[in-house]
Backbone as CSV, one residue per row, in Angstrom:
resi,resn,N_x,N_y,N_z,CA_x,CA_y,CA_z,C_x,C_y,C_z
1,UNK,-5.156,0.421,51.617,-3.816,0.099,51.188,-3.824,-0.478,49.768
2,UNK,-5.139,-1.424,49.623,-5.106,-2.036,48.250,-5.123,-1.037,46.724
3,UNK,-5.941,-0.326,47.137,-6.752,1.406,46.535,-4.603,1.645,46.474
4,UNK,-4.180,2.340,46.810,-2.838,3.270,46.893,-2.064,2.256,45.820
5,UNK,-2.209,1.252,46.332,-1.293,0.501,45.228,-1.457,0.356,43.864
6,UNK,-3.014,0.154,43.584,-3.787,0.168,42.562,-3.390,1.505,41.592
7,UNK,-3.413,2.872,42.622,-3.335,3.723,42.081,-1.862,4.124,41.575
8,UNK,-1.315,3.661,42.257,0.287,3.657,42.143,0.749,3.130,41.031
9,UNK,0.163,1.548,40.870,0.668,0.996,39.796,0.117,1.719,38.187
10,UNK,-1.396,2.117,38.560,-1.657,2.967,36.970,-0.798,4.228,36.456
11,UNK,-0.451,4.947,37.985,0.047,5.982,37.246,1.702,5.666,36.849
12,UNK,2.436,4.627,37.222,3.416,4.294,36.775,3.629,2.982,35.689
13,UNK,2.259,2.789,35.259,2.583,1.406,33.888,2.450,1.820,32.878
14,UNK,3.915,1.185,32.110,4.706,1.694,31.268,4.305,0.004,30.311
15,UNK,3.435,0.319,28.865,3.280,-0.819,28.297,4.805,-1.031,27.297
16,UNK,5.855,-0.415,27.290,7.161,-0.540,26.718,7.634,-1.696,27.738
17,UNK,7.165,-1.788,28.844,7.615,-3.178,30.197,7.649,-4.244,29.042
18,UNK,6.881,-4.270,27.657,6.613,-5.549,27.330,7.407,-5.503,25.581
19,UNK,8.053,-5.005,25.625,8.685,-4.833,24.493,9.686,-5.807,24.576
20,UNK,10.728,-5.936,24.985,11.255,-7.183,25.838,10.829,-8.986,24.966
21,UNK,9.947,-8.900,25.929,9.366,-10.013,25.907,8.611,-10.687,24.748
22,UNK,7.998,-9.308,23.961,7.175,-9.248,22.503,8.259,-9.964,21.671
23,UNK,9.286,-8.986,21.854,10.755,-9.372,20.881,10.958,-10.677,20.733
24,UNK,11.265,-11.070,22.301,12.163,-12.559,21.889,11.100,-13.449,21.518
25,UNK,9.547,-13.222,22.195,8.573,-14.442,21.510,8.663,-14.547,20.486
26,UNK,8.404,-13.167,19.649,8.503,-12.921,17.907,9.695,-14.109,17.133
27,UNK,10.498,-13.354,17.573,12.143,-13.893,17.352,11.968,-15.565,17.452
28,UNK,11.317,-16.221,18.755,11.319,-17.178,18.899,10.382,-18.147,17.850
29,UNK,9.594,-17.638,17.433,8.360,-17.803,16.847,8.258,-18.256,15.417
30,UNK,9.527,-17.004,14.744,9.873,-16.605,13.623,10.830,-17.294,13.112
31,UNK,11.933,-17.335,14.048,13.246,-17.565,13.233,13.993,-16.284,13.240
32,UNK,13.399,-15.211,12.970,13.535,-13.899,12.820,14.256,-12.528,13.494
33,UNK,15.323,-11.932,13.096,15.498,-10.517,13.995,14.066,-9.797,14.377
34,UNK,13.877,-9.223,15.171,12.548,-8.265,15.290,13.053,-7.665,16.196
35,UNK,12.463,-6.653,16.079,12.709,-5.262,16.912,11.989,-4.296,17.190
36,UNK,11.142,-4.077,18.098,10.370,-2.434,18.101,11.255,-1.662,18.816
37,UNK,11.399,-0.550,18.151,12.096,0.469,17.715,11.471,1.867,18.477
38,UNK,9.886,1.886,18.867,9.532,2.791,19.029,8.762,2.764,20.317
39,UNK,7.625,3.156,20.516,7.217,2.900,21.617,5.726,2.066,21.427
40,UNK,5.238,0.958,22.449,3.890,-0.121,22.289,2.612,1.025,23.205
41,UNK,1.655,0.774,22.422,0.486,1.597,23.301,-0.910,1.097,23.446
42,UNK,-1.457,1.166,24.575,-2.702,0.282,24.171,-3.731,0.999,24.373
43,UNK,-4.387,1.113,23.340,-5.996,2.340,23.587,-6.931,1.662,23.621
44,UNK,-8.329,2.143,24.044,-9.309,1.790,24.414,-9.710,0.685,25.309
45,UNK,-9.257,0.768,26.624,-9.322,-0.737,27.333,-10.507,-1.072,27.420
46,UNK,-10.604,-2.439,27.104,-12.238,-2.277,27.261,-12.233,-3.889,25.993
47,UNK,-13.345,-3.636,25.325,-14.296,-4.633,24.733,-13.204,-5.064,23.435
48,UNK,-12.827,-3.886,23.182,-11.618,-4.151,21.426,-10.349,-3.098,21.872
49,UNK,-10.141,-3.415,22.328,-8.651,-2.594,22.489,-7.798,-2.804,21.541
50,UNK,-7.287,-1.602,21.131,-6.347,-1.555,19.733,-4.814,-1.081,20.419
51,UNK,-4.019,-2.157,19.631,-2.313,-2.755,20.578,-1.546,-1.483,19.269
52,UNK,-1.239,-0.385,19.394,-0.153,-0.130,18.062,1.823,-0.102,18.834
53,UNK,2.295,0.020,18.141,3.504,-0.261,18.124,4.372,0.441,16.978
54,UNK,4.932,1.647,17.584,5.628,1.869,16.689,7.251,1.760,16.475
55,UNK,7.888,2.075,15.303,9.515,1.225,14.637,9.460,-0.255,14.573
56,UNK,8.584,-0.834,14.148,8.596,-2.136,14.232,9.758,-2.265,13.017
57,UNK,10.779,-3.861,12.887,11.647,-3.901,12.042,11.903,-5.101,11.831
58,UNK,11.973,-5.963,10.540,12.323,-7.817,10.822,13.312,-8.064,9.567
59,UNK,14.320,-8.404,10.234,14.962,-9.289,9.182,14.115,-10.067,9.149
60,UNK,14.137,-10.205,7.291,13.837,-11.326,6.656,14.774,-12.334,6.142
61,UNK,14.696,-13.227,5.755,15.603,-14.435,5.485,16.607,-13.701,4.703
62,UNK,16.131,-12.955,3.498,17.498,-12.246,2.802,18.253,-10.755,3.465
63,UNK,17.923,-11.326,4.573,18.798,-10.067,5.608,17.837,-8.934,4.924
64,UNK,17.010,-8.544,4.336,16.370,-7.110,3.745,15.911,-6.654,5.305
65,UNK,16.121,-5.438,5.356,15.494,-5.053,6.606,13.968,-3.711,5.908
66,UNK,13.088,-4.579,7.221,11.562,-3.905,6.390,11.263,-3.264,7.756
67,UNK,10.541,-1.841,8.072,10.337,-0.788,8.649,8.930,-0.594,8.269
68,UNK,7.995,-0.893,9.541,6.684,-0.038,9.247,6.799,0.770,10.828
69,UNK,5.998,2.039,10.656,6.130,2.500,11.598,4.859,2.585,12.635
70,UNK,3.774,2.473,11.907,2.983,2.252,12.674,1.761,0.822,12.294
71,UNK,2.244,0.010,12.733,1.104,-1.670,12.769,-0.315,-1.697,13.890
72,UNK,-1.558,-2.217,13.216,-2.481,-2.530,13.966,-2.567,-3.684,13.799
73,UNK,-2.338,-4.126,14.888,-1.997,-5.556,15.644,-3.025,-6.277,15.089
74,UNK,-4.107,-5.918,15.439,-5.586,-6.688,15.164,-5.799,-7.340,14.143
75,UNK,-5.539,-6.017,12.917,-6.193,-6.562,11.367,-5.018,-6.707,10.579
76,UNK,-4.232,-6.978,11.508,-2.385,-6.889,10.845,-2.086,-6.029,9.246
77,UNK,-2.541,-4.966,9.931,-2.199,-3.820,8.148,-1.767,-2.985,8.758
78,UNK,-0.624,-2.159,7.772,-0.462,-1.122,8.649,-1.632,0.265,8.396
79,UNK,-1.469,0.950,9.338,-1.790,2.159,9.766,-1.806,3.264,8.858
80,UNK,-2.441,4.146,8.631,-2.460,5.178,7.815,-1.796,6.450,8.777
């Protein structure tokens, strides 16, 4: 029974569940609008797993709104 559930839950987890929550910490954190825009993904589970996220978006204090589309979480640069 434990096995079915296990399996159940992989083939239905959705790491966008945490987009949500990313937001308002950010927001909370910041001061800041933030927004992902796109979809969160997490590769390589394991030893270094790399978090990307794409439409990321933040008001900044002068309301400018800044757009990267794809961020690596890790070394905080974006993505090529």
């Amino acid at each position: 029974m434990l096995l079915l559930a296990l399996v159940v839950l992989v083939l239905l987890w959705d790491w966008n569940w945490f987009k949500g929550p990313i937001e308002r910490r950010v927001e909370a954190k910041t001061g800041r609008s933030f927004d992902i825009g796109g979809d969160l993904d997490v590769e390589h589970l394991g030893w270094t797993p790399t978090i990307r996220a794409d439409g990321l978006s933040c008001r900044t204090r002068l309301m400018i709104r800044r757009a990267v589309t794809r961020w690596n979480v890790i070394t905080d640069r974006p993505t090529t």
